[in-house]
matplotlib code that plots the C-alpha trace (Angstrom):
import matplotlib.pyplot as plt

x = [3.0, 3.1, 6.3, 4.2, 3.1, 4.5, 6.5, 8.9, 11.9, 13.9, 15.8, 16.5, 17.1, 17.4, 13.9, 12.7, 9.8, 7.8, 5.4, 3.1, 0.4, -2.5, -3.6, -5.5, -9.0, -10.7, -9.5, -12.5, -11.4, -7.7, -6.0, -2.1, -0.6, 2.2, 5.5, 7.7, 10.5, 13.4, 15.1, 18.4, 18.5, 19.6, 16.8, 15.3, 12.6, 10.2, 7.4, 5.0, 2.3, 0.2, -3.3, -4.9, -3.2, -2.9, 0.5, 1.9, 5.2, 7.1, 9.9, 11.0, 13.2, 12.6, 11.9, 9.9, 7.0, 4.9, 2.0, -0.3, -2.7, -6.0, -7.7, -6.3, -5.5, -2.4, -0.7, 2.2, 4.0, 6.1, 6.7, 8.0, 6.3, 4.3, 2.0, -0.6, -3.4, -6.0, -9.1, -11.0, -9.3, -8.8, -5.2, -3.8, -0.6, 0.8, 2.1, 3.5, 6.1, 6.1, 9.6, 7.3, 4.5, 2.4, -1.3, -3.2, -5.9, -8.7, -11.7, -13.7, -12.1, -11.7, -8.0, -7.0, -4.0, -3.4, -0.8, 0.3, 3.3, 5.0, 2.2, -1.0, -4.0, -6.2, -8.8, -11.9, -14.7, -17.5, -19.3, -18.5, -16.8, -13.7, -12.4, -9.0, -7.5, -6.3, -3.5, -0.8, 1.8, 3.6, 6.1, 4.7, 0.8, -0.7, -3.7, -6.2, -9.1, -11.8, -14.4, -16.5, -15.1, -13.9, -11.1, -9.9, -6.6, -5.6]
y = [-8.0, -9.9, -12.0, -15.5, -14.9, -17.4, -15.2, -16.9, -15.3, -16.2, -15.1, -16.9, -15.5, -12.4, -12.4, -11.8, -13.9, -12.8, -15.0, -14.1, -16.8, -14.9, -15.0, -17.1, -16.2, -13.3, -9.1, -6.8, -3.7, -2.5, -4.9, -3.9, -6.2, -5.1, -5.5, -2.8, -3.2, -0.4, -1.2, 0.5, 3.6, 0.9, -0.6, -0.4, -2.3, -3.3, -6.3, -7.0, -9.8, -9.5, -11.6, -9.5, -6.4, -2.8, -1.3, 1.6, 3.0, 6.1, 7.9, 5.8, 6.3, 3.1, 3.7, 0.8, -0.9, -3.6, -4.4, -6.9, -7.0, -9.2, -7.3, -4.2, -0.4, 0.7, 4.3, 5.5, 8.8, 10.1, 7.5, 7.3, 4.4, 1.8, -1.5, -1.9, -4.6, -5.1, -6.7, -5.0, -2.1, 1.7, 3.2, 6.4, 8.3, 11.4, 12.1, 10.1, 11.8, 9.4, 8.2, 4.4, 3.4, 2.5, 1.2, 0.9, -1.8, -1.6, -4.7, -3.0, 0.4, 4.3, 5.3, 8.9, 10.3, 14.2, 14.7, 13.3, 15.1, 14.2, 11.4, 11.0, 9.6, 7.0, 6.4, 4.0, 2.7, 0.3, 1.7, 4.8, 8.5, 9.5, 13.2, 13.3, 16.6, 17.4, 16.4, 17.3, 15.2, 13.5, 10.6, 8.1, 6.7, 6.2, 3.7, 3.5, 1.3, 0.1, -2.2, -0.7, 2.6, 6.2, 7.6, 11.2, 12.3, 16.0]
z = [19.7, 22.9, 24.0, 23.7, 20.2, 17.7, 15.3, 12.5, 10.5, 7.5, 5.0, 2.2, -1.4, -0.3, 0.7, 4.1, 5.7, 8.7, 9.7, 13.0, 14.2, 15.6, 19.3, 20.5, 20.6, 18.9, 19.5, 19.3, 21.2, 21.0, 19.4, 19.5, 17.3, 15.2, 13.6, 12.7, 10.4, 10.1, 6.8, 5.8, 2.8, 0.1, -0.4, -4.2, -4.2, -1.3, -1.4, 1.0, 0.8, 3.6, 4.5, 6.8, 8.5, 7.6, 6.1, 7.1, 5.6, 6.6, 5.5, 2.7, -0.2, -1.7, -5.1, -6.1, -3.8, -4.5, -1.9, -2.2, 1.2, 1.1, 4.0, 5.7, 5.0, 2.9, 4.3, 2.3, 2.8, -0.5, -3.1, -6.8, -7.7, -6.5, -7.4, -4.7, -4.9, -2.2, -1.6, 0.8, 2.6, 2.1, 0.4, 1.2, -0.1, 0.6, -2.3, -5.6, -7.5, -10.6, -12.1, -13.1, -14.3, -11.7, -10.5, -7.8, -6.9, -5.0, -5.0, -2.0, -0.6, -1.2, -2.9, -1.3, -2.9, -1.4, -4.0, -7.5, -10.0, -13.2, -14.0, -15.6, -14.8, -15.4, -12.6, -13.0, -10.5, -11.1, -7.9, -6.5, -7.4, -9.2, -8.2, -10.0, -11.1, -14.7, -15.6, -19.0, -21.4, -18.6, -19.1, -16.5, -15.8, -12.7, -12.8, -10.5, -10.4, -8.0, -7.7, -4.9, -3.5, -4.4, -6.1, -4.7, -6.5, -6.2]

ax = plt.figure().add_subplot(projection="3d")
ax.plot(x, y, z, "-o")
ax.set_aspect("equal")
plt.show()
């Protein structure tokens, strides 16, 4: 961001809260805003509640993330698990190697996963296509469901 935005941090709980005020005015054309957060390996579990931003994580180990984003993209590179929810925005994962249960959520976007091992699959849309390879006996279940969008699992 820029060094006159109005950005708050706390930590309390051991929960960290980032807060950013938006800009004055309105961004139509290369808008740069960002934060970037570089957490240390311990981290298990990772939530994000986000109103209106997209979400990119890379190189993680965290095992467990939760993500819930009410307008924006979701980018994730290798995961073992993860809870996404979002209302209108597109989700994209490299690759899920399942050791949870887990689901995905999408009201009003297309969910691209280029890989997915060791889960099965249960993948629904009320508008839209569903591409989602076969899958065997596996001991953990991905869920994927949309309202408006497609569903492309390979």
């Amino acid at each position: 961001g820029k060094k006159e935005d109005d950005l708050s941090v706390k930590e309390y709980n051991n929960v960290l809260t980032i807060k950013k005020t938006s800009t004055k005015g309105i961004c139509l054309f290369n808008c740069s805003d960002k934060i970037i957060l570089y957490l240390p390996k311990e981290f298990e579990r990772l939530d994000i509640a986000l109103k209106m931003g997209n979400i990119d994580i890379e190189k993680t180990t965290i095992n467990d993330i939760y993500i819930n984003d009410e307008v924006g993209n979701v980018s994730l590179d290798t995961i073992k698990s993860s809870n996404i929810d979002v209302g209108i925005g597109n989700v994209n994962i490299k690759k899920i190697d399942a050791e949870f249960d887990s689901y995905i959520r999408v009201d009003n976007g297309n969910v691209t996963i280029n890989k997915a091992l060791n889960c099965d699959i249960k993948a629904s849309t009320n508008t839209g296509k569903v591409n989602v390879k076969d899958t065997k006996d596996n001991d953990s279940l991905l869920t994927v469901e949309t309202n408006i969008g497609n569903i492309k699992i390979k």
